[in-house]
N, C-alpha and C positions, 0 to 999 in steps of 0.2 A: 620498189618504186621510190622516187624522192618525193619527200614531202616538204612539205613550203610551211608549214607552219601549224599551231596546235589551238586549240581550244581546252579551256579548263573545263573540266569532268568535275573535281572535287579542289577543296584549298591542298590536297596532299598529289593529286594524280592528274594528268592534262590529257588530253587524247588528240591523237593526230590526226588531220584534215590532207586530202591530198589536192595535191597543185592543181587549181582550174589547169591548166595549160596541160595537163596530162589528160584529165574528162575531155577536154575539148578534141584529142587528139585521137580520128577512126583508128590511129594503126595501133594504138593500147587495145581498144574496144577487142580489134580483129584478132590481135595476140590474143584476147581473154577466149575467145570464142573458137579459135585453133584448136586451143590448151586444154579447153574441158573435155573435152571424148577419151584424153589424155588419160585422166583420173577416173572414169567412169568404172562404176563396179559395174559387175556383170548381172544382167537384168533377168536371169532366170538362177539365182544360185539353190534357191528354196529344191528339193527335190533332185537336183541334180550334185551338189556339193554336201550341202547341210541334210542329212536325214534322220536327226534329232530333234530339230529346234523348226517353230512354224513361222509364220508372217506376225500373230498375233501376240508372240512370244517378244519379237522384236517391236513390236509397239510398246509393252508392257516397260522393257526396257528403257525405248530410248523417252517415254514419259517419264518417268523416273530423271533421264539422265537429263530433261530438260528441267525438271521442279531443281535439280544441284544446282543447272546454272542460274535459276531464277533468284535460288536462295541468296547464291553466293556472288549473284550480279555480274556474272559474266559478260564479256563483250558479246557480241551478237554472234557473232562470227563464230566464237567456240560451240556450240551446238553442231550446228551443220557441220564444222568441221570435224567434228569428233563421231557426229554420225557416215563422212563418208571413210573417213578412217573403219569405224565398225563392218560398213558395208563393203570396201572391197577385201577386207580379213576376212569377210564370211565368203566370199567371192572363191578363197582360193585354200583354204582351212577347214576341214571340216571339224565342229567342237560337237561336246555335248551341255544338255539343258542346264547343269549345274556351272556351267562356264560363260555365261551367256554374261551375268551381269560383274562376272571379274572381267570380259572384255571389254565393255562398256567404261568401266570405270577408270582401264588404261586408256581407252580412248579418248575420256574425260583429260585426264593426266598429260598425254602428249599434245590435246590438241590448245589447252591453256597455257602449257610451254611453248606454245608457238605464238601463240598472238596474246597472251594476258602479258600487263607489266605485273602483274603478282602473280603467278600459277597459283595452281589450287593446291594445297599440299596433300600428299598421302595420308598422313593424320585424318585430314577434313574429310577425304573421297573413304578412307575405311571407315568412318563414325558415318558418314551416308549410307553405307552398304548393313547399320548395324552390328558392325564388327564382322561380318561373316565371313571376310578373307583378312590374311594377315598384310602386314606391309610385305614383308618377303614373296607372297605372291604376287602382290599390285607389280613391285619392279621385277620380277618374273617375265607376268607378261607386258610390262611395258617393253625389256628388249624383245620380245617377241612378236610384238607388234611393230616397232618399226624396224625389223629385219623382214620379216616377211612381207612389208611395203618397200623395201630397199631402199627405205630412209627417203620416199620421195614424199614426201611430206605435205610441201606448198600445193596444197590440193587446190583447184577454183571451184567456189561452191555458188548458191543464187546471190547474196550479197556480196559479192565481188561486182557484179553486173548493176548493182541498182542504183549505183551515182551515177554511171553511165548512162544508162536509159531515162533516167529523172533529168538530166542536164540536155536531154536530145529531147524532151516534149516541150509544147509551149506554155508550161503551167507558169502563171504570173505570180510570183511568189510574195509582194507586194498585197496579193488578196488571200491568196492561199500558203499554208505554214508547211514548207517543206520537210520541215524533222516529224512532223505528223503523219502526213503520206508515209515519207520513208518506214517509221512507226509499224504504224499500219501493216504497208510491202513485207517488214519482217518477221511478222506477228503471220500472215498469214505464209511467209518462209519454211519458218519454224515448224507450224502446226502441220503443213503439208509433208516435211520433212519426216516425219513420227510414221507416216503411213507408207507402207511398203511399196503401193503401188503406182506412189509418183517417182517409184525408181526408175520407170519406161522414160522418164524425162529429163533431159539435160537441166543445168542449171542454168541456164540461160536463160529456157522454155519457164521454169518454175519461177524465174525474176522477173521474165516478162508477164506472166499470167497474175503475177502477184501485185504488182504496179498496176493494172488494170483494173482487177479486184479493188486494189486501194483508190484508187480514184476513179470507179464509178461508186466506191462503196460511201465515198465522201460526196458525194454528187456533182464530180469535176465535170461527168461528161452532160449535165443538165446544164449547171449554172456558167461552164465558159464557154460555151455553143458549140461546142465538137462534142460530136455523138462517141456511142461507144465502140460501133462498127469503123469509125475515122480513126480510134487510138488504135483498133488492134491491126489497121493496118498499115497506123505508124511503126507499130512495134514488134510490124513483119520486114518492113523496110530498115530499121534499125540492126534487129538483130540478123536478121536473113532469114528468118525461124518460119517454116510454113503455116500458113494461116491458121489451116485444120488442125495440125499440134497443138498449137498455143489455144486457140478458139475448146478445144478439146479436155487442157491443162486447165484452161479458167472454169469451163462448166465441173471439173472435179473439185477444187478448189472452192465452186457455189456447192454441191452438194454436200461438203465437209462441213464447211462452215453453217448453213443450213440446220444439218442433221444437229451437229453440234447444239445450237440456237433454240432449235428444238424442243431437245431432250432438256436442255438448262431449262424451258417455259414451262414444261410437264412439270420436272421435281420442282418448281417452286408453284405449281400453282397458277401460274400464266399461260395463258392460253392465246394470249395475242400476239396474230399473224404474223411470222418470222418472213421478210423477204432478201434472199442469196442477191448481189450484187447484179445479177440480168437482167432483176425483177424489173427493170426499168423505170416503172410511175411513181411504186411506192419508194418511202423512203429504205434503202439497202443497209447493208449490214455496216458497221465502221460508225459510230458517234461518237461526235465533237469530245463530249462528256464523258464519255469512258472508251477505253482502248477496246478489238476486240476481242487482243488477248486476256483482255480481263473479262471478260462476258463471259467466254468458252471455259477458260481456263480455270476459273472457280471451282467449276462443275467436274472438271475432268484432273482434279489433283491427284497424280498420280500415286501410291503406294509405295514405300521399299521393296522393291522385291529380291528379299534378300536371298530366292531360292527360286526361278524359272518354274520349277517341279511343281510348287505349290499352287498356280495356276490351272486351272480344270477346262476343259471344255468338253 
C-alpha cells in the first residue's frame, strides 16, 4: 500500500501511517477481506497432522513468543503474524515436541523481517530460547519455514482490518482517544491470538469482535448513545461477517478476558467483581488507567520454554 506519510515512534525510528484516502476506500477493505481465507491455516491440524504436540503446547509457546515481542517492542503486527506463520506450518508439517519452540522462534525471525525496520536478530531469539538451539538451527528452519509456505509471506492477520473498521464507526475522536481503542482492539488481538481455539475465526471476525470489546469495554456504547447490539451490527454491515460469528467471537473474547481478570483477583488477594465487556451496567473490562494488557498480562508472564517435553499435564 502507499503510504502518505509517517509519525515519529522515537528521535531514531518514525512509523508509517496510511493514506486516509486508502481507509476510506470499500474496495481496500473488500481486497482485505477476499485475501484472508487466502492465508487461513487449517482449523483442525491438532490430531490430524500434528500427533506429538497438543493445543496447550502451543499456548505455552506462542506466550513465550508474545513476552519476546513485548521485551523487544515489537510492532503489533509481528506477533500475529508470526503466529499465523506457525499455524499454517503446523497445518501442513507434522514436528515433534522438541521442535515446537525452534519453530516458533523462526517464526519470530521471518515475521520481524517483514514488518520490523530493525528485525530481531538471531543472537537476541537464541539468548530467548536460553541458548537451547544454535544459530545453525534457527536459519535451518527459517528456510524451512518459508519454503514450505512458498514464500507467501504477506499473510492478513486482525490488525490489518482495525484502521478500517475504526475509520467506518462514528466514534468522535475529539472526545474519545483513538490510539486507546486501537490499544485496547490489539491487546485483546493478541491475547485471543495465544489460544487455539480462535483459530475457527477469520481475522476479520477476531478484529471485529475485538473493536467491540474495546469499545464497550471503554464505555463507547454507554456514553455516545449507541448501544452494543447497534455496533455489532454496524460491524456486520462493515465486514459482511454474520452476526452469530462475531456475536459468538466477542462472548469468547468476554470469557478469556474474564477468566483471565479473575484468576489475576484470586492470586493477589482481590476478590472484587470482575465484569467481561457484556456486562452491560457495570463498569467493563478496559481502564483509562492501565491497559488490559497490563492487567492480564502481569499475571500470565509466560516462562522459556526452552523444552515443550518439560510441560506435564
Amino acid at each position: 500500500m502507499d503510504l502518505l506519510c509517517c509519525e515519529s515512534s522515537s528521535p531514531a525510528e518514525a512509523t508509517a501511517y496510511l493514506d486516509p484516502t486508502i481507509l476510506a476506500d470499500d474496495r481496500v477493505l473488500q481486497n482485505l477481506l477476499k485475501s484472508e481465507e487466502r492465508y487461513a491455516p487449517s482449523r483442525s491440524y491438532f490430531g490430524i497432522v500434528q500427533k506429538d504436540i497438543s493445543p496447550i503446547m502451543r499456548k505455552v509457546v506462542a506466550e513465550w513468543m508474545l513476552e519476546v515481542c513485548e521485551e523487544q517492542k515489537c510492532q503489533e503486527e509481528v506477533f500475529p503474524l508470526s503466529m499465523n506463520y506457525l499455524d499454517r506450518f503446523l497445518s501442513i508439517c507434522p514436528i515433534r515436541k522438541s521442535q515446537l519452540q525452534l519453530l516458533g522462534t523462526a517464526c519470530l525471525l521471518v515475521a520481524s523481517k517483514l514488518r520490523e525496520p530493525r528485525p530481531l536478530t538471531v543472537d537476541v531469539l537464541v539468548f530467548y530460547t536460553d541458548n537451547s538451539i544454535t544459530h545453525e538451527d534457527l536459519w535451518s528452519w527459517e528456510q524451512l519455514v518459508v519454503s514450505k509456505l512458498k514464500w507467501d509471506l504477506s499473510a492478513v492477520t486482525p490488525g490489518d482490518f482495525l484502521l478500517f473498521i475504526l475509520t467506518r464507526l462514528p466514534v468522535d475522536t475529539r472526545v474519545w482517544d483513538s490510539r486507546m481503542i486501537r490499544r485496547h482492539a490489539q491487546t485483546f488481538i493478541a491475547l485471543s491470538i495465544r489460544e487455539y481455539k480462535f483459530a475457527m475465526y477469520t481475522p476479520s471476525m477476531i478484529a471485529a469482535a475485538s473493536v467491540a470489546a474495546a469499545l464497550h469495554g471503554l464505555d463507547w456504547t454507554n456514553k455516545s448513545g449507541y448501544t452494543l447490539p447497534w455496533l455489532l451490527a454496524e460491524l456486520t454491515r462493515i465486514t459482511a461477517i454474520e452476526q452469530d460469528y462475531l456475536i459468538n467471537c466477542l462472548e469468547q473474547i468476554e470469557d478469556m478476558v474474564q477468566t483471565g481478570c479473575l484468576n489475576a483477583n484470586i492470586s493477589t488477594g482481590n476478590y472484587q467483581a470482575v465484569t467481561a465487556p457484556s456486562g452491560g451496567h457495570q463498569r467493563p473490562v478496559g481502564d483509562q488507567e492501565m491497559t488490559s494488557q497490563t492487567k492480564i498480562m502481569e499475571h500470565e508472564k509466560a516462562g522459556t520454554p526452552t523444552d515443550v517435553r518439560d510441560v506435564h499435564f
